[in-house]
C-alpha positions in Angstrom: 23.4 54.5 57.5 25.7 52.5 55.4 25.2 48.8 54.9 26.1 46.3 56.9 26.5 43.2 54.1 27.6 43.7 50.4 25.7 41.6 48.0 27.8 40.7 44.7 25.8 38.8 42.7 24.3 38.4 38.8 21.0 40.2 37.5 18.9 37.6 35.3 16.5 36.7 33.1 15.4 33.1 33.1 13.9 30.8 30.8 12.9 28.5 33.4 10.6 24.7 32.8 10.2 22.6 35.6 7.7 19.8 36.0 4.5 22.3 37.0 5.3 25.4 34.8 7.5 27.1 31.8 8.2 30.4 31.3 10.4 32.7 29.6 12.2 35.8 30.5 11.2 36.0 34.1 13.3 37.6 36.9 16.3 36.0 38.7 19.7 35.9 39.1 21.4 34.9 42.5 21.8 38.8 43.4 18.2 39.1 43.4 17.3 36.4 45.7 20.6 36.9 48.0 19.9 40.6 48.7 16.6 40.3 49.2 17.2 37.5 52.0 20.0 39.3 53.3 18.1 42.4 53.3 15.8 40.7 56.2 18.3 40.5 58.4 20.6 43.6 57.7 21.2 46.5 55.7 22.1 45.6 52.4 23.8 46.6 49.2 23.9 44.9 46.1 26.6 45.6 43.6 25.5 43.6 39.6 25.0 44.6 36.1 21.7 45.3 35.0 21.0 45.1 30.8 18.8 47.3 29.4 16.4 45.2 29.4 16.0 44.5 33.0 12.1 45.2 34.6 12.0 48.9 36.0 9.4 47.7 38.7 11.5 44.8 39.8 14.3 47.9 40.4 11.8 49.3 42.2 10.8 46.3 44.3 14.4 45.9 45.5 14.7 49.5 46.6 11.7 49.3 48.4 12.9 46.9 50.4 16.0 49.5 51.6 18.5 47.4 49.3 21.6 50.0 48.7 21.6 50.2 44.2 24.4 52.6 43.9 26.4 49.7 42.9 24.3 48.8 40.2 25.1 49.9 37.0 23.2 50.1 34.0 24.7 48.9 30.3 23.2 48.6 26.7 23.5 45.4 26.4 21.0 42.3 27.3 20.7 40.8 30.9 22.5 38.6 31.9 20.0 35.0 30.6 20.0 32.0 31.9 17.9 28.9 30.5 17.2 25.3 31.7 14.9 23.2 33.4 14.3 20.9 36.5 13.3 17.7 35.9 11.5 14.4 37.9 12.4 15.8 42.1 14.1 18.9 40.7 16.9 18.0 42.6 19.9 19.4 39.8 19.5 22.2 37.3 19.9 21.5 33.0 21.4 24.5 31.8 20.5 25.0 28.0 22.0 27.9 27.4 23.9 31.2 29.2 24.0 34.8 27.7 26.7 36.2 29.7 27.6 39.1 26.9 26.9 42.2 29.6 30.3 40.9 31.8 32.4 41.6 28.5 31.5 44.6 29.1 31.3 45.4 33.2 34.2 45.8 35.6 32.3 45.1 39.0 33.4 48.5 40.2 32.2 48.9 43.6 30.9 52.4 45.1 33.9 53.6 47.5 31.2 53.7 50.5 30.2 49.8 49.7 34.3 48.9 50.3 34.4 48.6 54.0 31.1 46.1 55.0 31.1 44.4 57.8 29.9 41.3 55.5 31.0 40.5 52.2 29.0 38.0 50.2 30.2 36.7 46.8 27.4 35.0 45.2 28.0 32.4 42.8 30.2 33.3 39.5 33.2 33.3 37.7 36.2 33.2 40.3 37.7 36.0 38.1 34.7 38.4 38.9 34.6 37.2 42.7 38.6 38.1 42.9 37.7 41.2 41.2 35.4 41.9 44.1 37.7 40.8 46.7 40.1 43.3 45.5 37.7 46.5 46.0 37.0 45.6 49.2 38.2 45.3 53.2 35.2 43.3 54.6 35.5 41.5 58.5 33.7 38.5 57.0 33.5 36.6 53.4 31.3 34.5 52.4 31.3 32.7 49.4 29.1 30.1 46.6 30.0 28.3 43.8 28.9 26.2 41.4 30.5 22.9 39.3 31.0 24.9 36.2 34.1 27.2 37.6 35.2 23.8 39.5 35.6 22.2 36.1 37.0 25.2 34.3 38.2 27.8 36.8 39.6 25.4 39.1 43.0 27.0 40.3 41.3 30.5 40.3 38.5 28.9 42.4 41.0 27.7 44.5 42.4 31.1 45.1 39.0 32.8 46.1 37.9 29.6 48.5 41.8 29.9 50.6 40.7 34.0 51.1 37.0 33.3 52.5 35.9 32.8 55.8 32.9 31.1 54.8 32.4 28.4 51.8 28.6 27.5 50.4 28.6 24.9 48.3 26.3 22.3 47.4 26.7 18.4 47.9 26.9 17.4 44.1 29.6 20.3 43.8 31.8 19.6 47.1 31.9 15.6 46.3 33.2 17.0 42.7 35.2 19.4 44.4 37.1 17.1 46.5 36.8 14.3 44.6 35.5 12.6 47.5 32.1 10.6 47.5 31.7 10.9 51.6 30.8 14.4 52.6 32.6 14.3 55.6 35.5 14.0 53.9 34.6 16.4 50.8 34.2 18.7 53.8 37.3 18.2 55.2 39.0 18.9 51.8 37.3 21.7 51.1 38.6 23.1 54.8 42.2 22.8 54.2 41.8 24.9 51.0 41.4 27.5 53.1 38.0 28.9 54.5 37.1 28.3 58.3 33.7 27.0 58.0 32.0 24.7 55.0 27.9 24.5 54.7 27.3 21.7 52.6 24.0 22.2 50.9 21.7 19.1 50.9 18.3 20.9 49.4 15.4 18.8 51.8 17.8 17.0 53.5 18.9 20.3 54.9 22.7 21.5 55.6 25.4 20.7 56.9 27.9 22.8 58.8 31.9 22.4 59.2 34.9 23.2 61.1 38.0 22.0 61.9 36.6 20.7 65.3 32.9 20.9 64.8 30.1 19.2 62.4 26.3 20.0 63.0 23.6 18.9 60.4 20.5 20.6 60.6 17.0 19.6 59.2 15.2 21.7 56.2 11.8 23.3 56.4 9.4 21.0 55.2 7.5 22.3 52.3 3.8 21.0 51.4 3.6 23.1 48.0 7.1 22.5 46.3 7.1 24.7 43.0 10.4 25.4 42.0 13.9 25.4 43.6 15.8 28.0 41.7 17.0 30.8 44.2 16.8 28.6 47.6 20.5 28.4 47.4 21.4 31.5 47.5 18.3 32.8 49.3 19.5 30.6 52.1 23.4 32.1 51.9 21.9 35.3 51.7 19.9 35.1 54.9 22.5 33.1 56.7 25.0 36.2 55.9 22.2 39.0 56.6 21.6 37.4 60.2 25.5 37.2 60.8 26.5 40.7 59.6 24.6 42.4 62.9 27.0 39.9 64.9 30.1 41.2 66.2 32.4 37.7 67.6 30.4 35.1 65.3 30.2 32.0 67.1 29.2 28.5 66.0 25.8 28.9 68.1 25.4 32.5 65.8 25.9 30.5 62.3 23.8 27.3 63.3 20.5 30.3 64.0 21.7 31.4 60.9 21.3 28.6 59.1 18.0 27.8 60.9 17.0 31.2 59.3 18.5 30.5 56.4 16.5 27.0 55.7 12.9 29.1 56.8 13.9 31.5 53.8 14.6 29.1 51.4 11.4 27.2 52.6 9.6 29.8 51.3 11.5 30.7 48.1 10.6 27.3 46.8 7.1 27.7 46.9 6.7 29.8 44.3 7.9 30.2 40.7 11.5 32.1 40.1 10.9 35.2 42.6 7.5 35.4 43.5 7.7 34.3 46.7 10.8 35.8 47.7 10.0 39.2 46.5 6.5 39.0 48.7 8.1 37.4 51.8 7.3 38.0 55.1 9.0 38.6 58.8 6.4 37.0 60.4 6.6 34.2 58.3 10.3 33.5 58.5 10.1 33.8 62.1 7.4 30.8 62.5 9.3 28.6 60.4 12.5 29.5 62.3 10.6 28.7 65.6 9.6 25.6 63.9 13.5 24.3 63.0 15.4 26.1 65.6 12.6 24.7 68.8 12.8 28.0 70.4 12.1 31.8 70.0 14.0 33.9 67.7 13.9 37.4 66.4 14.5 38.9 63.1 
């Protein structure tokens, strides 16, 4: 059965501190967390670079969970690294340092049976890489993230990507700096006439915030008791939100706000544990009580 959502998004390995825990060299990357949220919802494949030194059983952990690898390609040269930290409410990311020596040397060639997905997420990267993507494929719906990095450098490529998608995620630091506008209703606004039909403005606790041309819905997050670490909610959540959508064939607005309902149970989860741990051990069950618990009504995964 070929998959309904293609997944393009970095492999990493983390140096990760935040205020309850350090580590170095654990798992991450927003492919990892996107596909494996998407892969709740939908059948899934996930096209990345892997170094050499990526875990084997974390390979094995994603295939397990019927994500599509064929896509993945394997190069000798290091992971893709990532290191930073979180500091007082963890609400922004400190990047110390990026390793990104393995895209030098990967063209993000896509498997000719990953071309045609229903669903086509672009995780968050250089606009270069997510045009390159674009290019391979002929998907009914794109989503897209992005982060303030390309906005400050890769503006006019960014620009590009956002006026092809049908669907922008962004955070609320990134779309007031994209815009240039302090209110996010009118960041939002901006951000629609660059191109994409709907905007999600991610708010991490204070939930997210969905836009159209003629609609605006904000929705509440999961509240989380135990809150460990928020790498990976941001894309968990797009990833979910994408998965649920790709078995939909007319999306409506009432399909993308249970999405995002879905979406914020996933990401509810990620947070309470450190880098991947509780993503990777997640559980239907548990996704669905949260969901009942935000959406005030039955759903089904």
């Amino acid at each position: 059965m070929s998959s309904k959502i293609l997944v393009a998004g970095i492999l990493a390995l983390d140096d990760l501190k935040t205020p309850k825990e350090s580590r170095k060299g654990i798992v991450g990357g927003a492919g990892i967390y996107s596909s494996i949220a998407s892969s709740l919802f939908a059948k899934t494949a996930l096209v990345a670079a892997k170094g050499y030194d990526f875990p084997n059983e974390i390979m094995e952990i994603i295939e397990n969970k019927e994500i599509n690898t064929e896509s993945i390609k394997k190069l000798k040269y290091p992971t893709f690294h990532w290191s930073g930290e979180y500091k007082n409410d963890m609400a922004q990311a400190i990047t110390h340092k990026t390793d990104f020596q393995i895209n030098e040397h990967y063209d993000w060639e896509i498997k000719n049976s990953h071309q045609n997905p229903d669903v086509l997420l672009l995780c968050n990267n250089d606009p270069k890489i997510q045009k390159r993507v674009l290019e391979q494929t002929n998907a009914k719906t794109i989503a897209m993230d992005t982060m303030n990095l390309w906005i400050n450098i890769e503006k006019e490529m960014l620009d590009y990507v956002v006026s092809q998608v049908n669907v922008l995620f962004i955070n609320d630091l990134e779309a007031q700096i994209y815009s240039d506008e302090t209110d996010l209703d009118y960041a939002a606004e901006k951000l629609l006439a660059k191109g994409p039909k709907r905007v999600i403005i991610k708010k991490g606790k204070h939930g997210a915030s969905l836009y159209t041309n003629k609609f605006v819905k904000h929705l509440n997050a999961f509240k989380v008791e135990n809150f460990v670490d928020p790498t990976g909610a941001g894309d968990s959540f797009a990833g979910a939100v994408m998965g649920y959508l790709a078995n939909k064939e007319n999306i409506s607005t009432d399909d993308i706000i249970v999405a995002m309902n879905y979406g914020a149970a996933v990401a509810s989860i990620t947070v309470e544990g450190f880098g991947t741990e509780s993503i990777i051990t997640i559980t239907k069950k548990e996704i669905e009580r949260r969901f009942r618990k935000l959406n005030g009504g039955p759903g089904r995964i």
